[in-house]
N, CA and C atoms as a LAMMPS dump frame, in Angstrom:
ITEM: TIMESTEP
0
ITEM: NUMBER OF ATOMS
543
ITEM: BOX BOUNDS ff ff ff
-5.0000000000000000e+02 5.0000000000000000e+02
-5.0000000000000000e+02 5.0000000000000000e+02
-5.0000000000000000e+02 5.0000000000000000e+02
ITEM: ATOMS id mol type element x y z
1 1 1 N 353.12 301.209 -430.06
2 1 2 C 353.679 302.499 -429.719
3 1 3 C 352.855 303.594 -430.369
4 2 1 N 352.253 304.966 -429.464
5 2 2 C 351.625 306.102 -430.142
6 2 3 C 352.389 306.243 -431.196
7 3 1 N 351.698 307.192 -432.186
8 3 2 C 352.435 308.03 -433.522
9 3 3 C 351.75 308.87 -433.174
10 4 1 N 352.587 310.568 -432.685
11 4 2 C 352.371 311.993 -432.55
12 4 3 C 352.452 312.363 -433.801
13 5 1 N 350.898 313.513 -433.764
14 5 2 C 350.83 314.292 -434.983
15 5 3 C 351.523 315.324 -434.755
16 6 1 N 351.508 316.781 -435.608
17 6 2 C 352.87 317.564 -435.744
18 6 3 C 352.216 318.262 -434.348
19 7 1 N 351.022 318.14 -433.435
20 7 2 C 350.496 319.232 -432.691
21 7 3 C 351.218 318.065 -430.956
22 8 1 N 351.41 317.063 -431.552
23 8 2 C 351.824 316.126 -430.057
24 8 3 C 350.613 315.276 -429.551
25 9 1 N 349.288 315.134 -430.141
26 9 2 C 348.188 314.375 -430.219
27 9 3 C 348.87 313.101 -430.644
28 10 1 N 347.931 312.067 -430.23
29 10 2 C 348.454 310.627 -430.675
30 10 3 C 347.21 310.206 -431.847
31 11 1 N 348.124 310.198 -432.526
32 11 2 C 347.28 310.196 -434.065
33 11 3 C 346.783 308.719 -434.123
34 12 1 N 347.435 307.641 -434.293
35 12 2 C 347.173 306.017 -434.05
36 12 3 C 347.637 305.13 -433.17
37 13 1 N 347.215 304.287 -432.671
38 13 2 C 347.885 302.976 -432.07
39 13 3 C 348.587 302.091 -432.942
40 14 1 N 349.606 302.081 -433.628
41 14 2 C 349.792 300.867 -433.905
42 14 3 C 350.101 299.437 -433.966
43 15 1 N 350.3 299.563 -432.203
44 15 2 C 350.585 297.882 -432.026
45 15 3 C 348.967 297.388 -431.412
46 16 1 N 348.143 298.257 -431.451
47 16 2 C 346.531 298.117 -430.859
48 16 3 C 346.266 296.791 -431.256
49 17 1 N 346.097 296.559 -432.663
50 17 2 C 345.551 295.04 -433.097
51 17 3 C 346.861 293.807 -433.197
52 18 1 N 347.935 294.255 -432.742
53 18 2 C 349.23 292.664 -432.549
54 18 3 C 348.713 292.674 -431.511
55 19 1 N 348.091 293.441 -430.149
56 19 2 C 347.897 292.908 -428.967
57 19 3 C 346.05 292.502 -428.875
58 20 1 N 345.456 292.327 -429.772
59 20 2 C 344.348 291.938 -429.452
60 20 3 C 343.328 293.189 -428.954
61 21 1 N 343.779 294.07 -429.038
62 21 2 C 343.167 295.472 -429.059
63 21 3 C 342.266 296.31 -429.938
64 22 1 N 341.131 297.024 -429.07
65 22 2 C 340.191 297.687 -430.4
66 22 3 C 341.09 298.492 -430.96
67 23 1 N 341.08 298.816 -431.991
68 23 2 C 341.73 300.37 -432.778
69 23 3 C 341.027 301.21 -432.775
70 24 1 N 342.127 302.136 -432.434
71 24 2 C 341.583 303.157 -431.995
72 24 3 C 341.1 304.048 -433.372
73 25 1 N 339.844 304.386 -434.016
74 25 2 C 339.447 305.59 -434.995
75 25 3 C 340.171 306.767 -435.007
76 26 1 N 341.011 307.009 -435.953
77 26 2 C 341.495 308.25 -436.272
78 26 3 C 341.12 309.187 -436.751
79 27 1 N 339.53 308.944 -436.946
80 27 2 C 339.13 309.9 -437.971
81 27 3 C 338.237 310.471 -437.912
82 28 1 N 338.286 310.488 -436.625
83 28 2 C 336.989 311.821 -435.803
84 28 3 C 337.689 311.967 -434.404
85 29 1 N 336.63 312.438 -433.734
86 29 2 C 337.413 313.347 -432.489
87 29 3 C 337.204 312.184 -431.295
88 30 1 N 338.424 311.885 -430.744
89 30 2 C 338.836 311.072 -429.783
90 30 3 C 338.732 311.037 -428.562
91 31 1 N 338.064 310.553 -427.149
92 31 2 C 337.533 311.055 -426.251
93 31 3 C 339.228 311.44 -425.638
94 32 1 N 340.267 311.519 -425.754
95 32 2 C 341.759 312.548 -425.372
96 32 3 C 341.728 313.538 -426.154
97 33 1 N 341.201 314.138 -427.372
98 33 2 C 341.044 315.437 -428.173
99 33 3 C 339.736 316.081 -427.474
100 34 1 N 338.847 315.338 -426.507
101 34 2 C 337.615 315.812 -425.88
102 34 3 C 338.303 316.201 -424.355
103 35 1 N 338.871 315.622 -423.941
104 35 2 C 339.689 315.823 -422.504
105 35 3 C 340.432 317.364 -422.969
106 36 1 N 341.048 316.773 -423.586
107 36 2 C 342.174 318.033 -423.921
108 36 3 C 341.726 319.573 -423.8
109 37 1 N 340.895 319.258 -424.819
110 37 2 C 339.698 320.435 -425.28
111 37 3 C 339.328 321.286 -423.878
112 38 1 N 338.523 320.71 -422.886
113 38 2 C 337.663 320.623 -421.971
114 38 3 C 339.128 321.303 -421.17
115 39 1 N 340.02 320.646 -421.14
116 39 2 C 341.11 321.498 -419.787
117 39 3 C 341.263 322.285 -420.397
118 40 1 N 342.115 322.408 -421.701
119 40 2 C 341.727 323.735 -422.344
120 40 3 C 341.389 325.158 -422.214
121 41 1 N 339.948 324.586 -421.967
122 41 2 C 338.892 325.829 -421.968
123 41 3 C 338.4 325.99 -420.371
124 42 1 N 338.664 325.26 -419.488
125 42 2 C 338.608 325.252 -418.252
126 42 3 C 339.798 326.402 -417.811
127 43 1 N 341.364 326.484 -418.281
128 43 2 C 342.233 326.823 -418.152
129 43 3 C 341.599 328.355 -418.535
130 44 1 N 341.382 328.563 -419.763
131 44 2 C 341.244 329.85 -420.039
132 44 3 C 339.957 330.573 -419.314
133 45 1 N 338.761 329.644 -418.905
134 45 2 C 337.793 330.545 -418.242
135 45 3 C 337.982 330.665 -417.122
136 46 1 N 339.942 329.975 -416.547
137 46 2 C 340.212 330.99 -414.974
138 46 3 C 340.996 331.896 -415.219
139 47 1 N 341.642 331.969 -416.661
140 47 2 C 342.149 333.038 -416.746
141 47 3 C 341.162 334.285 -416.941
142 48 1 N 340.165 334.212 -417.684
143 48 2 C 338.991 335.389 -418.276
144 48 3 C 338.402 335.568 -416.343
145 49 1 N 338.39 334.478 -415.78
146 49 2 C 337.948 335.016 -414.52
147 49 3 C 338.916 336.049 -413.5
148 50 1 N 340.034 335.392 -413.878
149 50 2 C 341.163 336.133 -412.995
150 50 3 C 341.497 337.661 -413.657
151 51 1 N 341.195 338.014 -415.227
152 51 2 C 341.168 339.153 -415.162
153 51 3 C 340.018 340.072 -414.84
154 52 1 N 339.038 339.061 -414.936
155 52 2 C 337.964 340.302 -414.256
156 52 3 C 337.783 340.884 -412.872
157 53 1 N 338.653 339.356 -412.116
158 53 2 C 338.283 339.98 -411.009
159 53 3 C 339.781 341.289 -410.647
160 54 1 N 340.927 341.048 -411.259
161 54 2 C 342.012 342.437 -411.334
162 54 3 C 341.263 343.38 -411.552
163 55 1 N 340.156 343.402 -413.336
164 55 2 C 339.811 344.488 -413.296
165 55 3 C 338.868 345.53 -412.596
166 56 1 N 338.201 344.352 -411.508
167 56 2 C 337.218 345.008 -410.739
168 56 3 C 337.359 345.479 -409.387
169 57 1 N 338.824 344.73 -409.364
170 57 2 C 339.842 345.076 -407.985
171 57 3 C 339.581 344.601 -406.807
172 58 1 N 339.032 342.923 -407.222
173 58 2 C 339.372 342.188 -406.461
174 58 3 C 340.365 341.563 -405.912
175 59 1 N 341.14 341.43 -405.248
176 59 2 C 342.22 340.686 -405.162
177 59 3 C 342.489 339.809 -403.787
178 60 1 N 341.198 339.439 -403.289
179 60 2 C 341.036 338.441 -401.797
180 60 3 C 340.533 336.588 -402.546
181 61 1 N 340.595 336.434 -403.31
182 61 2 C 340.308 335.122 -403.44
183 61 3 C 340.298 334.725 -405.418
184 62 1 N 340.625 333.515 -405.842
185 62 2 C 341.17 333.027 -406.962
186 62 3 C 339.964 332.704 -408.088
187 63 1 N 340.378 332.417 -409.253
188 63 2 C 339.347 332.173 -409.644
189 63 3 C 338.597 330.853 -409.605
190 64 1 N 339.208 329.808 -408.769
191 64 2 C 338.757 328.719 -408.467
192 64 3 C 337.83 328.81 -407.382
193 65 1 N 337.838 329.749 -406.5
194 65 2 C 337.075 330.009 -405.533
195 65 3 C 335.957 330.757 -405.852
196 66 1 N 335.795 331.704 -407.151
197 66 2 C 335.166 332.595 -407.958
198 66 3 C 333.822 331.331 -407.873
199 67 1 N 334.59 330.2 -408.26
200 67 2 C 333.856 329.02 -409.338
201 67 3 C 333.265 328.293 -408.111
202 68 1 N 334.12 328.409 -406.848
203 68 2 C 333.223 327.771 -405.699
204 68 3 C 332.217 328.204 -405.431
205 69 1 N 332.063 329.368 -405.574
206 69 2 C 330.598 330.604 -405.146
207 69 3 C 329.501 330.22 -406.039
208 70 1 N 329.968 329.992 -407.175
209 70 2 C 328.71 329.287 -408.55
210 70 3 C 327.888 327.855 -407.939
211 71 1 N 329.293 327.038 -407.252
212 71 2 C 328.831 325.771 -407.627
213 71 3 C 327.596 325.845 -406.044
214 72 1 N 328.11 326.88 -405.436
215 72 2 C 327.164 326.975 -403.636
216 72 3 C 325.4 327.43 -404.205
217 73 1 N 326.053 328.702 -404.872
218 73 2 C 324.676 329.011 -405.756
219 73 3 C 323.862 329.708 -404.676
220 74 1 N 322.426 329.893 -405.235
221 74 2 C 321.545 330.728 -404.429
222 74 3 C 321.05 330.195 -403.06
223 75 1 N 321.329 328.649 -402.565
224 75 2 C 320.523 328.347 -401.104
225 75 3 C 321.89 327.408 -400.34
226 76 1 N 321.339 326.662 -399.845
227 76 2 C 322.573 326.49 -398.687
228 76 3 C 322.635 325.137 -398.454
229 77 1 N 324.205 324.685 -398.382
230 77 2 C 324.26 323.489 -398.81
231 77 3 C 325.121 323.205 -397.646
232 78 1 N 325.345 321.705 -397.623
233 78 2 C 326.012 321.097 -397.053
234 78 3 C 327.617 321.205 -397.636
235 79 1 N 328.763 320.809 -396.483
236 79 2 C 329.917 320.916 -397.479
237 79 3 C 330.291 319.796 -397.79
238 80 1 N 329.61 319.052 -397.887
239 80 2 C 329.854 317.691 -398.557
240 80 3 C 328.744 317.455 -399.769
241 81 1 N 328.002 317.831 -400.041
242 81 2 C 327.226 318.563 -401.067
243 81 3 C 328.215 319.353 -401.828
244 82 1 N 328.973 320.245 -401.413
245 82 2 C 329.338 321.201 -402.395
246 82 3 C 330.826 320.194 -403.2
247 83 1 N 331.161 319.341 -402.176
248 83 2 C 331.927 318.682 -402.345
249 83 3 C 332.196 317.81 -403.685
250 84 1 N 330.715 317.481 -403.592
251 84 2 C 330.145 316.107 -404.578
252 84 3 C 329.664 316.674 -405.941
253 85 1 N 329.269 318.008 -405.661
254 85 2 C 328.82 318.816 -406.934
255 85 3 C 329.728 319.726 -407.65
256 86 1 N 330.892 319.712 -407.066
257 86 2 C 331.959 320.965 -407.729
258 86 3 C 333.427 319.37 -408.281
259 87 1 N 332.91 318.365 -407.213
260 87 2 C 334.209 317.506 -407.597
261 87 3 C 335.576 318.353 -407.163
262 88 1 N 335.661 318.507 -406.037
263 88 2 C 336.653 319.27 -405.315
264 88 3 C 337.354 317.966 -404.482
265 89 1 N 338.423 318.003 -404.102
266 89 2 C 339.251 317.532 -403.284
267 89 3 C 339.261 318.187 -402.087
268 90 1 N 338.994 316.772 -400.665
269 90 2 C 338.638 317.9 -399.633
270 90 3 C 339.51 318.656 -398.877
271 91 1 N 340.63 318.63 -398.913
272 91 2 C 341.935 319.525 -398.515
273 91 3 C 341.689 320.37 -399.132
274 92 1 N 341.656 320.798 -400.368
275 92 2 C 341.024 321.682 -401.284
276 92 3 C 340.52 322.645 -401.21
277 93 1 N 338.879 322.001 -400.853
278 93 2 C 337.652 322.433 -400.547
279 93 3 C 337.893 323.081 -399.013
280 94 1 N 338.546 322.438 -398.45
281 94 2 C 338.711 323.261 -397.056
282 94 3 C 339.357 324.398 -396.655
283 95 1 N 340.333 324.168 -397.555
284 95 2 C 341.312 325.571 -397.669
285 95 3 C 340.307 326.813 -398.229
286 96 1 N 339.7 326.231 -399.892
287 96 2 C 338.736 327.535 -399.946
288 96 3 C 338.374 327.86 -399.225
289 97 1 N 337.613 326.88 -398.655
290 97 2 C 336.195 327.34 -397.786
291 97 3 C 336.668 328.275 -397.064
292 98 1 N 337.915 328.006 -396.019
293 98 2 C 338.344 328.966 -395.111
294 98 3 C 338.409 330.33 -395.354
295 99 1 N 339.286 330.437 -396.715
296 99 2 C 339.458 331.25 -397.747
297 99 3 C 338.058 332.353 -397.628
298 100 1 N 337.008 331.681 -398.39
299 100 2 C 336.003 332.427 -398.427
300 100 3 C 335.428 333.061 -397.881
301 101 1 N 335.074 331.96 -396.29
302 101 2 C 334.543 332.784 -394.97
303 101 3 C 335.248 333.627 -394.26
304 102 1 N 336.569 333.745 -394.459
305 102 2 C 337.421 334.73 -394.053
306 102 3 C 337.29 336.215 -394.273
307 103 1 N 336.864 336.074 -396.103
308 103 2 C 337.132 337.022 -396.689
309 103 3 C 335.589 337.29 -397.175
310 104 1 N 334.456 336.986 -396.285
311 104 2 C 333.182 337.283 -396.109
312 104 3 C 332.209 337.101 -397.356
313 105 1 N 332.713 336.114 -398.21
314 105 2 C 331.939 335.885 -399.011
315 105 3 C 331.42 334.701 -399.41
316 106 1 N 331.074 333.811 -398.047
317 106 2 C 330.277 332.795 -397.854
318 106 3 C 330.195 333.046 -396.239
319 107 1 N 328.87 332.379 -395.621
320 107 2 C 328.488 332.133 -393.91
321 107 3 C 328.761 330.583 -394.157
322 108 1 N 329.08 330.217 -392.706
323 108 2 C 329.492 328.87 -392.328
324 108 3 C 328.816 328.659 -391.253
325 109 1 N 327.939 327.732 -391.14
326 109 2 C 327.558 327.263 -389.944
327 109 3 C 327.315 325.934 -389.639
328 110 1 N 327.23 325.302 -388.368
329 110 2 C 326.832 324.552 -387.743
330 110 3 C 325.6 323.647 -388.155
331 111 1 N 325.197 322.485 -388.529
332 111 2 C 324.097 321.835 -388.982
333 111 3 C 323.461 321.477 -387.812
334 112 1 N 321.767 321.852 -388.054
335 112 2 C 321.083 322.155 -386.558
336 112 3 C 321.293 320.624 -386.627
337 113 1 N 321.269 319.614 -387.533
338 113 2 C 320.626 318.073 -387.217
339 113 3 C 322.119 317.447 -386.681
340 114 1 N 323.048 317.94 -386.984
341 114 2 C 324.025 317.255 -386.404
342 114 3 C 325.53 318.345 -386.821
343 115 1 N 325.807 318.509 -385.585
344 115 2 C 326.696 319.33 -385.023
345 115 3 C 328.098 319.25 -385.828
346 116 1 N 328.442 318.317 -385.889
347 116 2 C 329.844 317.78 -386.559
348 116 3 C 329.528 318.59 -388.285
349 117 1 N 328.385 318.241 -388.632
350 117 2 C 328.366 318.973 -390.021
351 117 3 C 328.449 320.694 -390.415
352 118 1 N 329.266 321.111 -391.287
353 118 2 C 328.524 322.137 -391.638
354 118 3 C 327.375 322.392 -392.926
355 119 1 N 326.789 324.028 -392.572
356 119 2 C 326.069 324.173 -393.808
357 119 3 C 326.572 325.644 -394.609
358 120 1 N 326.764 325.677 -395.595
359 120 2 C 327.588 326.942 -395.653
360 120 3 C 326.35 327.481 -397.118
361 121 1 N 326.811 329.015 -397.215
362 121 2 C 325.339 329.88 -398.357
363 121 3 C 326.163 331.071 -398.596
364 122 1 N 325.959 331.704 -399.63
365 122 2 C 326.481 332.978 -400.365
366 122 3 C 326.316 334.102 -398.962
367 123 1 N 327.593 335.047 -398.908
368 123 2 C 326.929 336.176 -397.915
369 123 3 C 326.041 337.324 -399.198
370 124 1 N 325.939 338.603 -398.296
371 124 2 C 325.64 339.805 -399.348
372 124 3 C 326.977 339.758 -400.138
373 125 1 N 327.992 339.537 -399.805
374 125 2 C 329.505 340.037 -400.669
375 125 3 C 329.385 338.961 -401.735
376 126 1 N 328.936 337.484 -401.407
377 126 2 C 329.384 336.572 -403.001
378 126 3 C 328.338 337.034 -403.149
379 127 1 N 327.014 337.264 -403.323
380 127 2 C 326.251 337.146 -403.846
381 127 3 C 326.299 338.001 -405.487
382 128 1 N 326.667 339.543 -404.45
383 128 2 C 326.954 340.957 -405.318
384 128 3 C 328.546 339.974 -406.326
385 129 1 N 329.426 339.215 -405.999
386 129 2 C 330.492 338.657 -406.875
387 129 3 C 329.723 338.455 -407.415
388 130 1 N 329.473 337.099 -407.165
389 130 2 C 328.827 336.349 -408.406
390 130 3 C 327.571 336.979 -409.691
391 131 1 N 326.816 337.938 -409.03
392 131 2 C 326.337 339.184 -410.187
393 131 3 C 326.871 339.991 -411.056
394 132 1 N 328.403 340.487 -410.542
395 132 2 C 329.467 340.584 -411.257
396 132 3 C 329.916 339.987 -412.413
397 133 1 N 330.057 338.725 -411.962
398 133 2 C 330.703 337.795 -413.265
399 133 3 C 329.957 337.712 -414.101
400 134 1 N 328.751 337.326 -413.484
401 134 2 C 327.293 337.187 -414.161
402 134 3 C 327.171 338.196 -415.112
403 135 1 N 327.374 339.184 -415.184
404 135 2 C 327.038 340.586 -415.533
405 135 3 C 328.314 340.509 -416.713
406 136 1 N 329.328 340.176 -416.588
407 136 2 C 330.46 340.165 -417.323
408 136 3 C 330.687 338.67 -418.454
409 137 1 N 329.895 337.747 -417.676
410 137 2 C 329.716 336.558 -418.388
411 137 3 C 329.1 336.771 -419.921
412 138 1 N 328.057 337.72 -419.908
413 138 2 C 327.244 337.94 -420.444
414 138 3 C 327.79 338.905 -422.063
415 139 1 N 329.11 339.517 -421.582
416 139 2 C 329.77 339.788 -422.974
417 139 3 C 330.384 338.906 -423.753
418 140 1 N 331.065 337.74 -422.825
419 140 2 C 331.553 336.388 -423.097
420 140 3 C 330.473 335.154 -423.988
421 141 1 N 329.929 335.751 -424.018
422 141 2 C 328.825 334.622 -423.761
423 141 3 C 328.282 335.416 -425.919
424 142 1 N 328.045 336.803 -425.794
425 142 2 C 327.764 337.765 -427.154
426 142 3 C 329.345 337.353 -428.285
427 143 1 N 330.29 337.104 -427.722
428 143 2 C 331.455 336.757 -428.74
429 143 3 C 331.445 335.266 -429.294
430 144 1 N 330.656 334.718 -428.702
431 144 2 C 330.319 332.784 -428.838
432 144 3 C 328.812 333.48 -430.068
433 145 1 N 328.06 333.367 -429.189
434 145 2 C 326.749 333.239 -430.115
435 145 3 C 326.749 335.333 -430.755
436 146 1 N 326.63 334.873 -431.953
437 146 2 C 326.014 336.037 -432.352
438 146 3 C 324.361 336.348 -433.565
439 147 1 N 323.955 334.753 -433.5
440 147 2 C 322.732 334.593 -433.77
441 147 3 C 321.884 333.294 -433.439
442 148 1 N 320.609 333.25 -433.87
443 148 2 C 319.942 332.362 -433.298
444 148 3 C 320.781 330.389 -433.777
445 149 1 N 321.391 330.389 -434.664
446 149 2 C 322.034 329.307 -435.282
447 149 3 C 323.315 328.862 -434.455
448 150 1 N 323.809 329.708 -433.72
449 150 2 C 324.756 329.88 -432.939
450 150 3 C 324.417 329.592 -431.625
451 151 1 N 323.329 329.647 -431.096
452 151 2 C 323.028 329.767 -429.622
453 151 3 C 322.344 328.397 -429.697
454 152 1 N 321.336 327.847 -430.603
455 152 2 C 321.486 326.371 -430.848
456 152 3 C 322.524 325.31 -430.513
457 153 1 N 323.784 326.282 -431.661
458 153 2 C 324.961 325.362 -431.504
459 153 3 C 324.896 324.874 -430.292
460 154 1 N 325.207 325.943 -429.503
461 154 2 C 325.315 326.273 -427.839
462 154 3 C 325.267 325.335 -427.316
463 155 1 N 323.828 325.746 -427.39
464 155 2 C 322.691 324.947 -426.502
465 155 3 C 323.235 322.883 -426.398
466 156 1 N 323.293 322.983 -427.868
467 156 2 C 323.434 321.322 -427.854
468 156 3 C 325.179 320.892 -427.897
469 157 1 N 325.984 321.95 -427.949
470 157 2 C 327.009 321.584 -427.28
471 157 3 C 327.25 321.228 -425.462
472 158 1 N 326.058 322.204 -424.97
473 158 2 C 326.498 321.922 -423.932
474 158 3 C 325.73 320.824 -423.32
475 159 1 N 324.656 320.42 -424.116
476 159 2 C 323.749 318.897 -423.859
477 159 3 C 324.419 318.262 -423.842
478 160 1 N 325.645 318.043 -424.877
479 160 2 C 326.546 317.102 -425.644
480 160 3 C 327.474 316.74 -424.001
481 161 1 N 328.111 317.623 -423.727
482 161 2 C 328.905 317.63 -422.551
483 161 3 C 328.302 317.248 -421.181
484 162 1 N 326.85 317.775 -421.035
485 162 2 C 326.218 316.738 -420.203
486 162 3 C 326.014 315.602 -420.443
487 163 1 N 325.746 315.135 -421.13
488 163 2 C 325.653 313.083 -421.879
489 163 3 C 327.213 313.025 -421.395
490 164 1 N 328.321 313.373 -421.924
491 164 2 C 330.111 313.205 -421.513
492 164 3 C 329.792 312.592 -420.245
493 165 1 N 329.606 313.932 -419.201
494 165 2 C 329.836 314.117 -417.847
495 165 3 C 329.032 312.4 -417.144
496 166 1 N 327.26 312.634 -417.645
497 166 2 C 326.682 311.453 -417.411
498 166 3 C 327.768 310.523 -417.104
499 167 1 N 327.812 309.988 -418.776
500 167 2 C 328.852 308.441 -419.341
501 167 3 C 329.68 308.51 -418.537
502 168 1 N 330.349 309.245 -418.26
503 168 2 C 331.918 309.174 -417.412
504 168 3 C 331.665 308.767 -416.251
505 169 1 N 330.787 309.536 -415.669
506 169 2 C 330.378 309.036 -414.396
507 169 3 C 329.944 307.764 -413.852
508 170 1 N 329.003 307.505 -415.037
509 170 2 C 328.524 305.963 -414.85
510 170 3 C 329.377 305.404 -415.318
511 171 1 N 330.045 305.1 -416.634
512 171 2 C 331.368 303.915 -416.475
513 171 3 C 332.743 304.592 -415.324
514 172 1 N 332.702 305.017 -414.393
515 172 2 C 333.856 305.238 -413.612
516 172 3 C 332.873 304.359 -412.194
517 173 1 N 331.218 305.03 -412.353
518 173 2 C 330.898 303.903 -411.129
519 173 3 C 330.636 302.341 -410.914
520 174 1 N 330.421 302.166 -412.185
521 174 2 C 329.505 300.885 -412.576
522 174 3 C 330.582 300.406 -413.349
523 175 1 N 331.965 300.829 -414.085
524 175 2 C 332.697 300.41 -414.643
525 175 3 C 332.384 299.591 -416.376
526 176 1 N 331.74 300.655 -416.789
527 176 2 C 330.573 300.272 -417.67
528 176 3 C 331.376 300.738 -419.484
529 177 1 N 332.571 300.396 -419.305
530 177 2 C 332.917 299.866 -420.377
531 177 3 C 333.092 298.738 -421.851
532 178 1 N 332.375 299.748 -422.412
533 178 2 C 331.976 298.809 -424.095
534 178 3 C 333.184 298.181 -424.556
535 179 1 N 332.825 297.235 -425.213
536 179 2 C 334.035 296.309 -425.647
537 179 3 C 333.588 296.137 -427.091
538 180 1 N 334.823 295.799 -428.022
539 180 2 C 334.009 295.606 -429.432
540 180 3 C 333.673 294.182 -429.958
541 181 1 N 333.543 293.34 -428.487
542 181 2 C 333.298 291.425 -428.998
543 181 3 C 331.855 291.454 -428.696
């Protein structure tokens, strides 16, 4: 049975080793204190998105869709591409999409090689968004680092989270879980 610390984290396993189980380390940071973390801060950079776009008086599309315009980027993709690279759900992804091209800040078209596909690309309107945020990211970004020791940090925190993303990926495809025998 878990034991919750006073924050609701599961501090130990303790029936881990009566069942023949690794134990779990308590005494560094736990890949569920790394999850946690990560929604976390996912949560709050749609909130920091959702007020910028109030304050700039946007009010046609969310900040998840903000984040769809990033993941489309500067050239033109397939939507099954954008699919595979944002990790969207395609009910989801379709609703944005609609969302977006509606509200003129993505083109949608037709794939010359095969009809059934689309290819969709920033209009002038995401483009000028996404320079926006960009532009606003950039104070966000001065409250994190405020010297060269700091932007290091950065830097290899966010290496750190690419190696995560990697691992996860490959033990979720390859099922590439370490064992301690």
């Amino acid at each position: 049975m878990p034991r919750s610390g006073s924050d609701g984290d599961v501090a130990s396993w303790t029936s881990a080793s009566s069942q023949g189980l690794p134990r779990m380390d308590t005494s560094g940071v736990s890949h569920i204190d790394i999850v946690r973390a990560i929604e976390r801060l996912h949560r709050r950079s749609l909130d920091l998105i959702r007020a910028d776009l109030i304050q700039a008086g946007v009010d046609d599309l969310s900040p998840s869709q903000v984040m769809m315009l990033f993941t489309i980027g500067p050239g033109e993709l397939s939507v099954r591409d954008l699919i595979e690279r944002g990790y969207y759900l395609g009910s989801n992804a379709s609703y944005s999409l609609k969302r977006l091209v509606e509200a003129d800040y993505i083109i949608r078209t037709a794939s010359e090689r095969d009809r059934r596909s689309a290819r969709i690309r920033l209009s002038e309107k995401g483009r000028q968004l996404c320079d926006l945020i960009r532009q606003i990211d950039k104070g966000y970004y001065q409250l994190v680092v405020r010297n060269d020791a700091e932007a290091r940090e950065l830097e290899s925190t966010f290496r750190t989270l690419k190696r995560l993303e990697q691992a996860w990926s490959s033990a979720l495809r390859y099922r590439e879980i370490p064992s301690d025998e």
